[in-house]
C-alpha atoms as one frame of an Amber mdcrd trajectory, in Angstrom:
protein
  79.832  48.348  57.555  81.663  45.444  59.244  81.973  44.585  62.404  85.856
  44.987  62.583  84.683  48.824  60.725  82.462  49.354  63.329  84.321  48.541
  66.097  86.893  50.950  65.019  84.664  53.647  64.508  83.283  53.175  68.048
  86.646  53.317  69.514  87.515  56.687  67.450  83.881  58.029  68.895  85.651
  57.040  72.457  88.455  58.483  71.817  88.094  61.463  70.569  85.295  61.954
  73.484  87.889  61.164  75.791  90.170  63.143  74.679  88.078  66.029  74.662
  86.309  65.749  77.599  90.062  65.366  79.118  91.367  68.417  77.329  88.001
  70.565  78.737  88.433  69.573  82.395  92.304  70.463  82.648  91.936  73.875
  80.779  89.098  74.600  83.808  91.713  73.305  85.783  94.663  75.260  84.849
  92.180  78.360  84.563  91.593  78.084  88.516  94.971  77.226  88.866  96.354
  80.373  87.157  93.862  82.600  88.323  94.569  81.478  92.088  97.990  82.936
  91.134  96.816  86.401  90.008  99.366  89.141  90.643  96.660  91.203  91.643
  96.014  88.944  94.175  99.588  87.713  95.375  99.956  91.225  95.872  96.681
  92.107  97.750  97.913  89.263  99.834 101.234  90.199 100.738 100.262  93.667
 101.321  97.559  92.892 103.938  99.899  90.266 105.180 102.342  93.113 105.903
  99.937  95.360 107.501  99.520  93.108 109.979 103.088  91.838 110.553 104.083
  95.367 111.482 100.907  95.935 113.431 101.590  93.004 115.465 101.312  93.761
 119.509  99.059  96.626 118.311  96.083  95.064 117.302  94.210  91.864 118.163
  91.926  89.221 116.857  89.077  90.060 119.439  88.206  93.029 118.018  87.554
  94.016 114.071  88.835  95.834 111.964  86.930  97.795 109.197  88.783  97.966
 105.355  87.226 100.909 103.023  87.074 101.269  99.252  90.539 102.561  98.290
  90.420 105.582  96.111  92.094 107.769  93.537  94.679 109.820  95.509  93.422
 112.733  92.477  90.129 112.411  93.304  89.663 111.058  97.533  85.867 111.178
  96.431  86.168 108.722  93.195  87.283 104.581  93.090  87.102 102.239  90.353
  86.780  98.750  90.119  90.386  98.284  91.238  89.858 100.078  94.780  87.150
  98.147  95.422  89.061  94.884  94.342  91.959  95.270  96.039  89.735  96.428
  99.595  87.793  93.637  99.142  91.176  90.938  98.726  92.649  92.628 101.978
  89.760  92.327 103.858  89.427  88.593 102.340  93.859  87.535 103.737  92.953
  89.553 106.829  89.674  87.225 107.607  92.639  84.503 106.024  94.497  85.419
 108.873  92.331  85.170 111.638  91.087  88.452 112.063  87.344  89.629 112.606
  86.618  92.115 109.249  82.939  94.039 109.278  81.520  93.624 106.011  80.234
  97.061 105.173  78.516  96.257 102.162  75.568  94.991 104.464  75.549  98.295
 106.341  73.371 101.619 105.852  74.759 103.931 107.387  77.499 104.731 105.059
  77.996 107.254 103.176  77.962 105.462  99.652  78.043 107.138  95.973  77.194
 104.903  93.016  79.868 103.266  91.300  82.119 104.308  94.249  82.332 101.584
  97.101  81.994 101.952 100.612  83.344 105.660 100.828  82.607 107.063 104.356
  82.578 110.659 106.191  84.360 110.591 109.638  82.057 110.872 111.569  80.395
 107.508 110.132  83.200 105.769 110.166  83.721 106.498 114.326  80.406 105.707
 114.344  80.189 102.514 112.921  83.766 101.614 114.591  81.747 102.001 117.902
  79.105  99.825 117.166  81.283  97.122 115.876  83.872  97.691 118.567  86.393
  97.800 115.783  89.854  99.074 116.243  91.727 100.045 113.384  90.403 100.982
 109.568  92.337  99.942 106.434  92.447 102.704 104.291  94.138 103.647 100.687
  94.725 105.214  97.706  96.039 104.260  94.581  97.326 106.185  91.259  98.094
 105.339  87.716 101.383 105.855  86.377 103.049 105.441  82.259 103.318 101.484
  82.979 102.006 100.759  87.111  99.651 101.676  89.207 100.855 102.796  92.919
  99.265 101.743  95.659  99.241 102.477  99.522  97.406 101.571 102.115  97.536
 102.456 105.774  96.181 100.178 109.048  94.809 103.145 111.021  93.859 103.573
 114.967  90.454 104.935 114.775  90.162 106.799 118.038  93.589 108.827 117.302
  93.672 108.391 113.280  97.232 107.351 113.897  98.652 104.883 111.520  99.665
 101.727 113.054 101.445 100.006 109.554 101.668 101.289 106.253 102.799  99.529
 103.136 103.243 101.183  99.899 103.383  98.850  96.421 103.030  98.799  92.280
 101.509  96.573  90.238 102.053  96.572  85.948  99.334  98.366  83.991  98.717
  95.230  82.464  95.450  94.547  80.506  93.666  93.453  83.498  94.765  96.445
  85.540  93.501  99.342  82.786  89.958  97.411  82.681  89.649  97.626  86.481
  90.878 101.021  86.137  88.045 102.248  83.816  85.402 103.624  85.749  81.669
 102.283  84.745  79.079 104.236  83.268  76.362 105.104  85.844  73.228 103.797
  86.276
């Protein structure tokens, strides 16, 4: 091989790792990028958001607020993936937001069935609300329809079990949405 082959074949070798390594970090890129923009999320997001907007004057920053599991409005004793998703992305734009969240996945007492999230009796939840000096619990349900899944959730006082803000909305029973919606096999 001659130096003017070589050279060129060097060069190709460059290129083409260039042009791959350049092709690898923007598909990571655009990966982030697109999930950042998750429906799921956007809506998660906008949904807390509103909770709060129409809770303004009601509630404050001092004190925190708890967010359960939502759960199958068939079934108030069963969640899926999705519940637990879409509790844990509220509780994530409320924190967003300025707001103190408890993070009851580090507590015991709770009343918590496998596969099933931070479901709680009453009596726990006043219990824990005292200890935490929270205020108001996010709770919710959700349901599957022929092509969405309804959703509502409800910023509650915890002393009176009055809601404070309620928002109700839908997301597409896309392929995403049915695999969160499949309940896993228990342990």
């Amino acid at each position: 091989m001659n130096r003017r082959q070589l050279l060129s074949a060097a060069g190709a070798s460059l290129l083409l790792a260039a042009c791959t390594g350049g092709s690898r970090r923007s598909y990571s890129a655009a990966s982030y990028a697109s999930v950042a923009q998750s429906e799921l999320i956007i809506a998660s997001y906008k949904a807390a958001d509103a909770l709060l907007a129409q809770a303004i004057g009601q509630i404050d920053r001092e004190h925190p607020l708890i967010v359960a599991t939502l759960v199958n409005i068939n079934a108030l004793e069963e969640s899926t993936p999705l519940g637990r998703l879409i509790s844990e992305q509220v509780g994530a734009r409320m924190a967003q937001q300025g707001y103190r969240v408890v993070e009851l996945k580090i507590r015991q007492k709770l009343y918590m069935k496998r596969n099933e999230g931070e479901l709680m009796l009453t009596r726990e939840i006043r219990d824990i609300a005292r200890q935490q000096d929270a205020q108001a619990l996010v709770i919710g349900t959700y349901t599957e329809g022929a092509d969405r899944v309804f959703i509502n959730l409800k910023l509650t006082q915890i002393e009176t079990n009055i809601a404070l803000a309620a928002v109700d909305y839908a997301l597409p029973l896309d392929m995403n949405i049915r695999a969160l919606l499949q309940r896993p096999p228990p342990l």
